[in-house]
N, C-alpha and C positions, 0 to 999 in steps of 0.2 A: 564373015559373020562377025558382030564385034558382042562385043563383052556386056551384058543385062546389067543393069545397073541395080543392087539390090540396096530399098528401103527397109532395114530394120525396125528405122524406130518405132514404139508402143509395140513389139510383138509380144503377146500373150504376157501383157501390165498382171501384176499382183497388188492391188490397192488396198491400204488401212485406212483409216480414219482418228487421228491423235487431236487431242488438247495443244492450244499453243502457246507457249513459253513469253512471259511476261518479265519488263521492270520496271518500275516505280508504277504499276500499272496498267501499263503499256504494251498492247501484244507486242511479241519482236518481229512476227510473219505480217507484214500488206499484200495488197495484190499484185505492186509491182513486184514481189519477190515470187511470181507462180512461176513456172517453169527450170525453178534456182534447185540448187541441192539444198538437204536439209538432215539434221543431227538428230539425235537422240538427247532430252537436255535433262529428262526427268522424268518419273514413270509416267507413261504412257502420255510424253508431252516432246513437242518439236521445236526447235528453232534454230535460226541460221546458221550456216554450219562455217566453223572456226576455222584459222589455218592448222592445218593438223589433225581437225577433226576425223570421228569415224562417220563416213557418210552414210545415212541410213536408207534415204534415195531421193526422188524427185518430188518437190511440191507440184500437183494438177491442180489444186482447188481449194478456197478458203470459202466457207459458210460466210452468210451476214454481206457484213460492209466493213471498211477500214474504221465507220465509228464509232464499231459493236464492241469495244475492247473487251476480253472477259469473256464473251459469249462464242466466238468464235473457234468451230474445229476446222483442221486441216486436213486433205485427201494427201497423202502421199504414195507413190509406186514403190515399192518397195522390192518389186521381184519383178523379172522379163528385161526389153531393152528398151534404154532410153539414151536422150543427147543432153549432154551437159553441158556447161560452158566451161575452158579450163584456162588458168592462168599456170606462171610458170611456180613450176619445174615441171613442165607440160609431158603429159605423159604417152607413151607409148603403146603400139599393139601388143596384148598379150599379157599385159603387166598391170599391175592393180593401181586403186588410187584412193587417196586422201583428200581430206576439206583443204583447198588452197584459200579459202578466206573470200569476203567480198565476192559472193556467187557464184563462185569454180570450185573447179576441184584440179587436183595435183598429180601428179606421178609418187606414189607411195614413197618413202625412204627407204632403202636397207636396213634390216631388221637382224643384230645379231643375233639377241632371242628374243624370243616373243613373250611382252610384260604380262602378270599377271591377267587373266580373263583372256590370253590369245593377242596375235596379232590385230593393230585394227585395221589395214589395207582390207579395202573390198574391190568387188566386181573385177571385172573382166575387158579389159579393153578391146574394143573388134575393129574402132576406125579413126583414126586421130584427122580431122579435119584445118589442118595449119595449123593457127594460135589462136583458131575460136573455139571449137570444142570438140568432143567427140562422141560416139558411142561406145553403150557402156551396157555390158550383160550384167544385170544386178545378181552375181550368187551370191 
């Protein structure tokens, strides 16, 4: 008998709905950035998430159009499992992760102590797929 092959991903999504983070105007979230990680940038407002960043979770979905600037909120998943894409310091099962920049996310850093407000390494890693991305248990 061989081994089932389990699909994680989207089980039991916890979804928000944020404001998106602007410059000179300009939302920072398009459409080609759905499926990207995304930050926390300002209350209750998202955008792309930094090298380093705390990741807050997945963009699903942007209201409007790329030419509604201003007007437009974001869906993000914020709790359950999702697939990221990950660039290096590509991270590992079991171990948490950071904004790697340019649409991934990272393998955490080593944390002597944890800076004022807590650690910000999140989630849960459950399946590193090579050097494209992986799954990620958002707690």
């Amino acid at each position: 008998m061989s081994v089932r092959y389990q699909n994680l991903d989207a089980v039991a999504p916890v979804l928000v709905t944020f404001s998106v983070s602007q410059t000179t105007g300009v939302d920072d979230l398009k459409d080609s950035d759905l499926g990207a990680p995304v930050m926390l940038t300002d209350s209750n407002e998202v955008g792309p998430i930094t090298s380093g960043g705390q990741l807050l979770g997945k963009l699903i979905s942007l209201t409007l159009s790329d030419n509604d600037d201003g007007q437009r909120l974001a869906t993000v998943q914020v709790g359950g499992i999702c697939r990221l894409a990950i660039g290096t310091t590509y991270p590992t099962v079991g171990n948490r992760v950071v904004g790697g920049g340019s649409g991934t996310v990272k393998q955490a850093p080593t944390v002597a102590s944890d800076p004022a407000g807590g650690n910000i390494a999140r989630g849960t890693v459950l399946e590193v797929n090579g050097t494209t991305d992986c799954v990620i248990l958002l707690n």
